[in-house]
C-alpha beads as a LAMMPS data file, in Angstrom:
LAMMPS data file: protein, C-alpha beads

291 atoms
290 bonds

1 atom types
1 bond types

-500.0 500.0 xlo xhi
-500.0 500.0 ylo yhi
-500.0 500.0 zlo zhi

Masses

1 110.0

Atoms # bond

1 1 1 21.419 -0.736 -8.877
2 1 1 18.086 -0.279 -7.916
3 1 1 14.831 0.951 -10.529
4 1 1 11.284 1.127 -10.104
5 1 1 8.878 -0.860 -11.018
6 1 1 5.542 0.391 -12.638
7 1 1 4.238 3.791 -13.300
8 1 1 1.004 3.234 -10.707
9 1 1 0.469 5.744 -7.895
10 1 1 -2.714 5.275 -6.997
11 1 1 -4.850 4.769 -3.726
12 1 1 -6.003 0.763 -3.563
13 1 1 -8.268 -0.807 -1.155
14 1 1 -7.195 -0.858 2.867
15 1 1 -3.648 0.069 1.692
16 1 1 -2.790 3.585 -0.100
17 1 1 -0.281 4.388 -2.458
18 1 1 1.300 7.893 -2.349
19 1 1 -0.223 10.651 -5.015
20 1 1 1.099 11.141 -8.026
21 1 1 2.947 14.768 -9.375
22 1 1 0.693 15.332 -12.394
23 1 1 1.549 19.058 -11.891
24 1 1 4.844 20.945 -11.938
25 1 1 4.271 22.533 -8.772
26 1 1 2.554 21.543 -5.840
27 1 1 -0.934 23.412 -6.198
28 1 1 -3.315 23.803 -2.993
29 1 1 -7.037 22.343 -2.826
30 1 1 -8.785 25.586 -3.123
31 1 1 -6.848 26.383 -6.454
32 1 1 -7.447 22.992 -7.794
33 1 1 -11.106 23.440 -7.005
34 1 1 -11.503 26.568 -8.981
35 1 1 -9.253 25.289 -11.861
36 1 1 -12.035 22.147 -12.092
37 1 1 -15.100 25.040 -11.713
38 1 1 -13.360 26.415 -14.698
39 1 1 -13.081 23.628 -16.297
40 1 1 -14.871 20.885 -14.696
41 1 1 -13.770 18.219 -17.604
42 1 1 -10.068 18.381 -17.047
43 1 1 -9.445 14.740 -16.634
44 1 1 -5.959 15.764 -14.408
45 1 1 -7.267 18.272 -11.863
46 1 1 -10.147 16.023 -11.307
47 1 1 -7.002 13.115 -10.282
48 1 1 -5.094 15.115 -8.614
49 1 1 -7.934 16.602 -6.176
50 1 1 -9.277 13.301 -6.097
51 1 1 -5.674 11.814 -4.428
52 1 1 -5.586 15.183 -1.893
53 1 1 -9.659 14.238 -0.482
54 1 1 -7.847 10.664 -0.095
55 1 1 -4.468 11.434 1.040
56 1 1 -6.442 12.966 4.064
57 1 1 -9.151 9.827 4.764
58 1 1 -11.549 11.836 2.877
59 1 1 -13.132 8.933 0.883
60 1 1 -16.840 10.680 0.422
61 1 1 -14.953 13.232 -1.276
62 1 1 -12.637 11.446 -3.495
63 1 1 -15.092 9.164 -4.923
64 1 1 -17.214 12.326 -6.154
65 1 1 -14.446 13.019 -8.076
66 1 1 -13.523 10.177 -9.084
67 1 1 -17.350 9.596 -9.961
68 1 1 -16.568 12.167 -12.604
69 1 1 -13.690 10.570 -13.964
70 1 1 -15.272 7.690 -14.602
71 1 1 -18.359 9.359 -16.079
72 1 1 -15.826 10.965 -18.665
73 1 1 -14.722 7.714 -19.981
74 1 1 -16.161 4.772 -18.337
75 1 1 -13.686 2.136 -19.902
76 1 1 -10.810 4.171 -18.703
77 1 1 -8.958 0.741 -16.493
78 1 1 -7.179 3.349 -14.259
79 1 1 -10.157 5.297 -13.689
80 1 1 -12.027 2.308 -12.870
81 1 1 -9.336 1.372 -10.428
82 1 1 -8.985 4.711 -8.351
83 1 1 -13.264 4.443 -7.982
84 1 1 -13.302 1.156 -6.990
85 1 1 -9.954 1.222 -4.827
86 1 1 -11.418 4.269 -2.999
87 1 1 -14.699 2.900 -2.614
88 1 1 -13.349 -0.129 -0.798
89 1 1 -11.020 1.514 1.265
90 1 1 -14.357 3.935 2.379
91 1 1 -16.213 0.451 3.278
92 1 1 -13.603 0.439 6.531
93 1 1 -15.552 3.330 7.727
94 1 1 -19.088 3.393 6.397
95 1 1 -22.196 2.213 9.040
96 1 1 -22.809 -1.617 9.009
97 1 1 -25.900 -0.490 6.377
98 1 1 -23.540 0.631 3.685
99 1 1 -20.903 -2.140 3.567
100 1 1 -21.989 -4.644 1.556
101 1 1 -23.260 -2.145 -1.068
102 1 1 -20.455 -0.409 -1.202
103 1 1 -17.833 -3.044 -1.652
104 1 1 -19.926 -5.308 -4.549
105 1 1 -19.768 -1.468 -6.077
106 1 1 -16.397 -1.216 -5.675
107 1 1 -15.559 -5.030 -6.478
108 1 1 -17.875 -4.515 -10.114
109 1 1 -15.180 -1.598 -10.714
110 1 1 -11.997 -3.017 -10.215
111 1 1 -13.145 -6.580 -12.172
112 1 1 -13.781 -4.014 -15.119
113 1 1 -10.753 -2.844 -14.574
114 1 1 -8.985 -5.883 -14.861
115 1 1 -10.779 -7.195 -17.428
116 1 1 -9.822 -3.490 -19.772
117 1 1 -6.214 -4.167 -18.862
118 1 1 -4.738 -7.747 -18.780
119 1 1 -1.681 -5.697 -17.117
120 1 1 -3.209 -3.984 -14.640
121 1 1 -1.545 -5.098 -11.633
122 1 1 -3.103 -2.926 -8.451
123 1 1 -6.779 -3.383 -9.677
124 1 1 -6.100 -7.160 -9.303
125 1 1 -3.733 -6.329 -5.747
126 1 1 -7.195 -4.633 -4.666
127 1 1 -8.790 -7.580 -5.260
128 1 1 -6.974 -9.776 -4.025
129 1 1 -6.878 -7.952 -0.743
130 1 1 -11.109 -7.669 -0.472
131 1 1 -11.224 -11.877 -1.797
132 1 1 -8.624 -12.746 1.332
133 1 1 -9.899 -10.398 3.707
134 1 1 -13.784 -10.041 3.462
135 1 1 -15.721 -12.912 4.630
136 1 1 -17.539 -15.216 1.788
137 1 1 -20.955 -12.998 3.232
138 1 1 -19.581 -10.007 2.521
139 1 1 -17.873 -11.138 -1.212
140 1 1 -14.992 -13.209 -0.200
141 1 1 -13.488 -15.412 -2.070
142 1 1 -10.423 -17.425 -1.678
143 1 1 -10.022 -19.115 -5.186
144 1 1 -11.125 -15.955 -6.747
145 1 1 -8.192 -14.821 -4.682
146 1 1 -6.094 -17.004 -5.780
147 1 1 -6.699 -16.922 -9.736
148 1 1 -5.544 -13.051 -9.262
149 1 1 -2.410 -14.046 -7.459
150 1 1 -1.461 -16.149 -10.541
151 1 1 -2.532 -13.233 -13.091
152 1 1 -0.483 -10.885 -11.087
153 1 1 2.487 -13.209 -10.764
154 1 1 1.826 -13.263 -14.936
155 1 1 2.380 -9.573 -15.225
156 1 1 5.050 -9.084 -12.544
157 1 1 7.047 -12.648 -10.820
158 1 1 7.927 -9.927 -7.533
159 1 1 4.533 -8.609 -7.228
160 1 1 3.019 -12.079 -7.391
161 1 1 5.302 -13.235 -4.821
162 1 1 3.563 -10.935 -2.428
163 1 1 0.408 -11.603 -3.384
164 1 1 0.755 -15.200 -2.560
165 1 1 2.520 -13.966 0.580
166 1 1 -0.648 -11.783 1.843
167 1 1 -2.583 -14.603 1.026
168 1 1 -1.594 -17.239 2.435
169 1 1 -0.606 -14.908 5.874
170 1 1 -4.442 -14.983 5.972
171 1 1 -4.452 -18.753 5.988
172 1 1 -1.841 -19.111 8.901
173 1 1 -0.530 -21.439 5.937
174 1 1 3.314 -21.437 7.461
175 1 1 5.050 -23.867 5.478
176 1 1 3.970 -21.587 2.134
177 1 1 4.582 -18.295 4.519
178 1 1 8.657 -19.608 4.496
179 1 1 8.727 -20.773 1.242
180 1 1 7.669 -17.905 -0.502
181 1 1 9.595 -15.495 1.831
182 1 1 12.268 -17.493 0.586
183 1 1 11.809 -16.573 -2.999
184 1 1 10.657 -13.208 -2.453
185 1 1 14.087 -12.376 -0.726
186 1 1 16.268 -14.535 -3.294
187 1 1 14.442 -12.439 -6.014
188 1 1 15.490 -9.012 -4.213
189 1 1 18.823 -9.919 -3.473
190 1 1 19.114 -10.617 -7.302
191 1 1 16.979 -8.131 -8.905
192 1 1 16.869 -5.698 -6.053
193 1 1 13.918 -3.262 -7.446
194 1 1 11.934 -0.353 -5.253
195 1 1 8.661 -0.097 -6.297
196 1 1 7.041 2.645 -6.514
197 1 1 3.720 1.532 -4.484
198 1 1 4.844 1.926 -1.219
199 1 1 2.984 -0.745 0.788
200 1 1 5.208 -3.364 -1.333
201 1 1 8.290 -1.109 -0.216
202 1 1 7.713 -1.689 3.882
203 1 1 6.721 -5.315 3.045
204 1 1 9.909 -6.136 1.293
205 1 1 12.028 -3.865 3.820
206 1 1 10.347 -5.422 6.872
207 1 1 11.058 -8.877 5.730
208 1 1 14.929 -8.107 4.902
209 1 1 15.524 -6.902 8.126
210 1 1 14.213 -10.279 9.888
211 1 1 16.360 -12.068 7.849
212 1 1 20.150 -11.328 8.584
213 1 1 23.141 -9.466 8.972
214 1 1 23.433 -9.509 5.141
215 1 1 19.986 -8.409 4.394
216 1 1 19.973 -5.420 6.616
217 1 1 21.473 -2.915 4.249
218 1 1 18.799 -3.696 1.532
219 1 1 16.354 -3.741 3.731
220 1 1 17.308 0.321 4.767
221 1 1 16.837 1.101 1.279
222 1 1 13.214 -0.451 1.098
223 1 1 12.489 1.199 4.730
224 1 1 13.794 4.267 3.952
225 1 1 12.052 4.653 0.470
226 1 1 8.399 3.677 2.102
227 1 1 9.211 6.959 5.048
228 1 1 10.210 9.263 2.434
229 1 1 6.867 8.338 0.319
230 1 1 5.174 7.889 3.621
231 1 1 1.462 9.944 3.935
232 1 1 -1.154 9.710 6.427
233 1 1 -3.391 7.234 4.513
234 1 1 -0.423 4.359 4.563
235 1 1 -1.124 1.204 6.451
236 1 1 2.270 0.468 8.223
237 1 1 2.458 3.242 10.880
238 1 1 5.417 5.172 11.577
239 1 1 6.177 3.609 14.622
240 1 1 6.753 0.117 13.012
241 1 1 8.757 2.232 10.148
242 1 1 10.953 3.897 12.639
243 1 1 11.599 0.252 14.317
244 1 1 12.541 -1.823 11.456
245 1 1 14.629 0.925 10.082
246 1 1 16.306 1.238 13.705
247 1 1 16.919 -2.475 13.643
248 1 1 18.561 -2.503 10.233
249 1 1 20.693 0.595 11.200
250 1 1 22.145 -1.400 14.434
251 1 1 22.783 -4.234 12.853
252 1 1 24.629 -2.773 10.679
253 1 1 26.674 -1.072 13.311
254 1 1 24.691 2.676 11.807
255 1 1 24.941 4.983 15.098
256 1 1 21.637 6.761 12.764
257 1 1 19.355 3.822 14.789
258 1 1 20.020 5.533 18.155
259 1 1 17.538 8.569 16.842
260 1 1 15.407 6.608 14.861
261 1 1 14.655 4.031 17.846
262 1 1 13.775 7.259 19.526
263 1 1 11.755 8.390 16.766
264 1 1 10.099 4.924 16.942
265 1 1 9.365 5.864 20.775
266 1 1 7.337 8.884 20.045
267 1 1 5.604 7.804 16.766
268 1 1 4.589 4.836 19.408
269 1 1 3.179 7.290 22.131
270 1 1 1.243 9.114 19.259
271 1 1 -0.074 5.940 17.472
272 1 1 -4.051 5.721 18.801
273 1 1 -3.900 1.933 18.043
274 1 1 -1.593 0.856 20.305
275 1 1 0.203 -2.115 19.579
276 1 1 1.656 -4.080 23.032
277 1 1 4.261 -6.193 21.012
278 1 1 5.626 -3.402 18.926
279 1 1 6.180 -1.666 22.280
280 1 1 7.611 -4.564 23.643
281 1 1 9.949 -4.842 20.811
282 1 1 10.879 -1.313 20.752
283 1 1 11.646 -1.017 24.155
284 1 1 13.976 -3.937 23.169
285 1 1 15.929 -2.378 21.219
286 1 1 16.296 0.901 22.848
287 1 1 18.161 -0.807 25.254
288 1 1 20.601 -2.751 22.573
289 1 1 21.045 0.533 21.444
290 1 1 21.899 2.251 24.875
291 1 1 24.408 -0.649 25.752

Bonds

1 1 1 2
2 1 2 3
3 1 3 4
4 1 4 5
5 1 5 6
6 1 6 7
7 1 7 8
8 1 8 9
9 1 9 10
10 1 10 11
11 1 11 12
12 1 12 13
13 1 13 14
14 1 14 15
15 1 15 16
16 1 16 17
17 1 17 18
18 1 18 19
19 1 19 20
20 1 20 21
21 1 21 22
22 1 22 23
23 1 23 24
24 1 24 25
25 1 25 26
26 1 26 27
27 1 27 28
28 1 28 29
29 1 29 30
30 1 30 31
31 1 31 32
32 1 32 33
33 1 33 34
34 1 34 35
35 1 35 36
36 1 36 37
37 1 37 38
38 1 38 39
39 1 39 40
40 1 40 41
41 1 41 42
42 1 42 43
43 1 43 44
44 1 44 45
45 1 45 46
46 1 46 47
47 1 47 48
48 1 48 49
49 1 49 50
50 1 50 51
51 1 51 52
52 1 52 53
53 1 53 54
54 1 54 55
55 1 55 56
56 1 56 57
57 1 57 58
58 1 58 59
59 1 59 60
60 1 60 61
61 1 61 62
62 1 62 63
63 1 63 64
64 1 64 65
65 1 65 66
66 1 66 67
67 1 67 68
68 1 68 69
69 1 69 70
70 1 70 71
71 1 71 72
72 1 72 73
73 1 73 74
74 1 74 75
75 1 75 76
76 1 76 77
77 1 77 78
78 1 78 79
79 1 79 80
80 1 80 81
81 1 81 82
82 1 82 83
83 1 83 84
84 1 84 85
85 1 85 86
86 1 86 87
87 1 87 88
88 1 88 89
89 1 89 90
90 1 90 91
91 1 91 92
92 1 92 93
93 1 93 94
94 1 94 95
95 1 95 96
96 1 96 97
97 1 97 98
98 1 98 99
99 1 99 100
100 1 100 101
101 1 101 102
102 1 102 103
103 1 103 104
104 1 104 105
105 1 105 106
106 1 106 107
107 1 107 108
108 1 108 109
109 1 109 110
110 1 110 111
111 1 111 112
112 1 112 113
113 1 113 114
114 1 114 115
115 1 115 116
116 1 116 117
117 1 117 118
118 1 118 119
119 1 119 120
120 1 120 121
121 1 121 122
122 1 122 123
123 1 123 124
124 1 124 125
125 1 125 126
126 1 126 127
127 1 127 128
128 1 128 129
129 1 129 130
130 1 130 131
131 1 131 132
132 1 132 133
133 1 133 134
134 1 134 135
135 1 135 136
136 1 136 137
137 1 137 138
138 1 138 139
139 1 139 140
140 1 140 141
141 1 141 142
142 1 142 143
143 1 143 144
144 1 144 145
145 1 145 146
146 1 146 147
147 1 147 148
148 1 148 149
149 1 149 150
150 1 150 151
151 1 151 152
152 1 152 153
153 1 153 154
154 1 154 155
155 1 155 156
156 1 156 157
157 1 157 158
158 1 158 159
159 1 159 160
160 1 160 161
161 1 161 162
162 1 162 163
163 1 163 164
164 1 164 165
165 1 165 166
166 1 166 167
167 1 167 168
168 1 168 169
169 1 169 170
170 1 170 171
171 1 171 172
172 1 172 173
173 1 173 174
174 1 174 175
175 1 175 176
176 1 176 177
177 1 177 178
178 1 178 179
179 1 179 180
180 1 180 181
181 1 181 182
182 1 182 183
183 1 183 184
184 1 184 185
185 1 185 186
186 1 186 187
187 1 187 188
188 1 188 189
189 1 189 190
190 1 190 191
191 1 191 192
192 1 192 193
193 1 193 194
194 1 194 195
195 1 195 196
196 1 196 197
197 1 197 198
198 1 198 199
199 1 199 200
200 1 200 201
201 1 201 202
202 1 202 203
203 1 203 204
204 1 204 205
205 1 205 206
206 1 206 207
207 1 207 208
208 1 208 209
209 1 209 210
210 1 210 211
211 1 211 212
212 1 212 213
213 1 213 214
214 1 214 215
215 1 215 216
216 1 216 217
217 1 217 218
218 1 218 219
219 1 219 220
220 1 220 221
221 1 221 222
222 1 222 223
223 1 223 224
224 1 224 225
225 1 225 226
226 1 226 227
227 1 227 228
228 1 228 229
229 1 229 230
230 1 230 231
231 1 231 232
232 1 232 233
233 1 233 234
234 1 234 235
235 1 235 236
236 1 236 237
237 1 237 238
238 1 238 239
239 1 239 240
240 1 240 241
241 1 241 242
242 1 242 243
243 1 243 244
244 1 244 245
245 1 245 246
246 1 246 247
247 1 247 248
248 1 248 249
249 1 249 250
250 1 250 251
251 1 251 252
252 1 252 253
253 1 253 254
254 1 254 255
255 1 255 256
256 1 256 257
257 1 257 258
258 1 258 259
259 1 259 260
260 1 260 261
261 1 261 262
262 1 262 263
263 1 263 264
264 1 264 265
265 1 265 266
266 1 266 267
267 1 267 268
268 1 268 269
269 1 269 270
270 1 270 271
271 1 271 272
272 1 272 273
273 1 273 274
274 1 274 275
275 1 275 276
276 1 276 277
277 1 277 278
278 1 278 279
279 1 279 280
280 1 280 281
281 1 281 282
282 1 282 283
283 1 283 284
284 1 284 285
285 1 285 286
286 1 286 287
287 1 287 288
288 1 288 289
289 1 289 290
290 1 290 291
């Protein structure tokens, strides 16, 4: 039986979580725009516009209204957290001039976030992410890094997991790379939980479908949960999606994986960033698939 784990929907730093249905029914832009003229304190329509602006790559715009969030209640942890998640995912694209400005903004956001909520698990993900990633000249910092891997492994043992595993992937550190993919699949075999940001959902579903034959039905739940939550501003491109899910399906004798390897084919010929061993791997399996 499978449940979800954590309420949080929000963007976070170079990866981005699917929005969140604050409303009933799905409104457009343009009506949530004159709903917020009307009332330009409604702490929802000022979220849920916010998530549209970044569900499209439009990080200027988001942070404006996110800006206003947090100017309606500056010790607000999630508020904190979708301002300085946004702002560091905008860093990716600003000139050379903005960067480090932008991310010690976005860095002094998310460590008050953290510091409002001792269970605030994404604020510390984001953080965890700019630490690894960013070298020590523009804020990097590996045992900062660290210490949040262990207070995220405090609040969740799963999400902690991956921390470490994104971590030390950044390290090349192999012999911890195994381990922990060890525990991370014992733990999902066990306690076999979707979560509800879907970068965690590809990571977990990725990794199952390396493993074996056993694995390869769990890891099509995982898979498909991260396609049907999949938007535009998700890291893993569809093409790797469509792969891994194809994979699973033939391994698990699933005549479904001669479409999706197809699928994988096109999302491939439409992905700008081209990827050589993806290809390589694709092209693979098509002809498994054809035999």
């Amino acid at each position: 039986m499978f449940f979800r784990i954590s309420k949080l929907n929000f963007i976070i730093l170079f990866t981005i979580a699917c929005t969140t249905n604050l409303f009933p029914q799905k409104i457009s832009l343009d009506s949530l725009i004159q709903i917020h003229q009307n009332n330009p304190q409604n702490e929802k329509t000022l979220i849920e516009i916010g998530e549209l602006y970044a569900a499209e790559k439009k990080w200027d715009l988001a942070i404006d209204f996110y800006e206003k969030l947090v100017d309606l209640d500056s010790e607000n942890p999630d508020y904190l957290y979708r301002l300085g998640g946004t702002q560091a995912a905008y860093s990716e694209v600003v000139s050379k001039l903005k960067v480090l400005s932008l991310i010690n903004t976005a860095k002094r956001n998310l460590i008050k976030s953290a510091s409002l909520d001792f269970k605030h698990i994404y604020s510390r993900w984001a953080l965890v992410q700019i630490l690894t990633e960013l070298p020590q000249i523009l804020g990097g910092n590996k045992e900062n890094a660290l210490i949040y891997c262990d207070e995220i492994q405090n609040i969740s043992f799963i999400h902690g997991l991956i921390s470490y595993h994104y971590f030390y992937s950044f390290q090349n550190n192999q012999d911890k790379i195994t381990e922990l993919e060890t525990d991370i699949i014992n733990y999902i075999i066990s306690t076999p939980s979707l979560f509800e940001f879907n970068y965690f959902n590809f990571v977990v579903g990725r990794l199952l479908a390396t493993q074996n034959d056993k694995t390869n039905n769990l890891s099509i739940k995982y898979l498909e949960t991260y396609l049907a939550n999949y938007s535009s501003a998700d890291r893993f491109t569809l093409d790797e999606v469509y792969y891994y899910l194809a994979y699973s399906k033939y391994k698990v004798g699933n005549t479904n994986s001669k479409f999706l390897i197809k699928r994988a084919k096109e999302a491939y010929e439409n992905n700008q960033k081209k990827n050589p061993n993806l290809n390589k791997k694709i092209e693979e399996l098509d002809k498994l698939i054809k035999q």
